[in-house]
C-alpha positions in Angstrom: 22.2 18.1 19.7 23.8 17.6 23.0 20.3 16.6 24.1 19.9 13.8 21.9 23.6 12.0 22.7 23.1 12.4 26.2 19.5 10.3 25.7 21.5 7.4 23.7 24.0 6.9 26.4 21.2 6.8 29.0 20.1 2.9 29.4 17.6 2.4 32.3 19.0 0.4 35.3 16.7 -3.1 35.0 17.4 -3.0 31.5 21.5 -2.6 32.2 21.7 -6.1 34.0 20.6 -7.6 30.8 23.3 -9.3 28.6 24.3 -10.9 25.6 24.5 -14.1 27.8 21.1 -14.0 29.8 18.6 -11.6 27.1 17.1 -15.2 25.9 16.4 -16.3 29.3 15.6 -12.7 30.6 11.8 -12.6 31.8 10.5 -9.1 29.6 7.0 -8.9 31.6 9.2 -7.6 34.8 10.3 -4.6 32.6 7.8 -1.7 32.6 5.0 -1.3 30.1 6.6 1.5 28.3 9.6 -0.5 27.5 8.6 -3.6 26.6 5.8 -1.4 24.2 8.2 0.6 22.8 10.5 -2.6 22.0 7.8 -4.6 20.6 7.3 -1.5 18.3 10.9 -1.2 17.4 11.1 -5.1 17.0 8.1 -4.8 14.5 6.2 -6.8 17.1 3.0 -4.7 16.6 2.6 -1.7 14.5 2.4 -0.8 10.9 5.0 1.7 8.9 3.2 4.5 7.8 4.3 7.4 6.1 3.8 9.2 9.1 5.5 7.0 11.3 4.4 3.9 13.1 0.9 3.5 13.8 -0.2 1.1 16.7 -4.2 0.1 17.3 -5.3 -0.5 20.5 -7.3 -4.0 19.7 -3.4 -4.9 18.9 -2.1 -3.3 21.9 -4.3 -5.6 24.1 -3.5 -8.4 21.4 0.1 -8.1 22.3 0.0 -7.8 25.9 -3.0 -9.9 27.5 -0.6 -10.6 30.0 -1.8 -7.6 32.0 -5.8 -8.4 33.3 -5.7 -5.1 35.0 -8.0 -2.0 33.4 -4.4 -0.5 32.7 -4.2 -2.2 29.8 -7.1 0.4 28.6 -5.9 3.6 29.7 -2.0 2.5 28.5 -1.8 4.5 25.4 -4.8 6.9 26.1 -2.7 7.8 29.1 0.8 8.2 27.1 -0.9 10.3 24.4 0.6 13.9 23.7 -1.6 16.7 24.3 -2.7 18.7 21.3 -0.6 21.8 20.2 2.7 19.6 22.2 5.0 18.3 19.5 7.9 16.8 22.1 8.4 13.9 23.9 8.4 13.8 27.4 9.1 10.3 30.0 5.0 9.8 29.4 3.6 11.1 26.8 5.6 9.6 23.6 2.1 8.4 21.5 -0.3 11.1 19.6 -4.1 10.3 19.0 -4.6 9.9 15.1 -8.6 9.2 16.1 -10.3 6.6 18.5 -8.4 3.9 19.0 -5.4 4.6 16.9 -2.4 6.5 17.5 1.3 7.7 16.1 4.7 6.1 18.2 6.7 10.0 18.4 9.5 9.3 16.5 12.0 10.6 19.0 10.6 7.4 21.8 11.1 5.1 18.9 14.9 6.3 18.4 15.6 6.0 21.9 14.8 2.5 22.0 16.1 1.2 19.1 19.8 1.2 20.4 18.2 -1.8 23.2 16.4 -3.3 20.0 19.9 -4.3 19.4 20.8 -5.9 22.7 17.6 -7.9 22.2 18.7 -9.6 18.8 
C-alpha cells in the first residue's frame, strides 16, 4: 500500500516541466519510448480493452510510432516483455507476451500513467 502512493506521487523530471499552459505545444517524440507508449495506451491511442486488460499488436505499435526508423522500434515491446513465472512490474518489463506479436499492457504500468493522461487532456 505504501508502495503504490509513493509511485503516484513520483512524476518523471522531463515530464514535470510540462504544463497546463505549454502540453499542446509540448514536442512528445523528445519524451522516452516507454512514456509516450504507455500514454498512447492510456489515451486509447492504440490498444483494444480486453477482459484481460489492454492488448497492444505490434503491426500497431510500429503504426503508431513510424517516427522511430531505427530496428528499436522491433525489439520495443519484445524487449519490455515480463519473463514467464514474473507477475510484477519492474522500470522495463511492464508488457507480457500473449503469443507472437501480441502482448498484455501490466495493469500496474497502466495505473501509473494514467494520473499524466490527465495532464495531457
Amino acid at each position: 500500500m505504501v508502495r503504490k502512493q509513493l509511485k503516484t506521487k513520483i512524476i518523471k523530471p522531463e515530464l514535470n516541466r510540462l504544463t497546463s499552459k505549454n502540453i499542446k505545444s509540448a514536442d512528445l517524440t523528445s519524451l522516452p519510448l516507454k512514456d509516450r507508449f504507455l500514454l498512447a495506451v492510456v489515451n486509447g491511442e492504440i490498444g483494444r480493452v480486453e477482459n484481460s486488460g489492454v492488448i497492444v499488436s505490434l503491426k500497431e505499435f510500429k503504426a503508431r510510432f513510424k517516427d522511430i526508423k531505427s530496428d528499436y522500434i522491433n525489439s520495443f515491446l519484445p524487449a519490455a516483455t515480463i519473463e514467464p513465472g514474473q507477475l510484477s512490474v519492474t522500470k522495463t518489463k511492464y508488457v507480457f507476451r500473449v503469443k507472437k506479436g501480441v502482448y498484455l499492457v501490466h495493469p500496474e504500468a497502466l495505473e501509473e500513467y494514467r494520473g499524466l493522461c490527465d495532464l495531457f487532456n
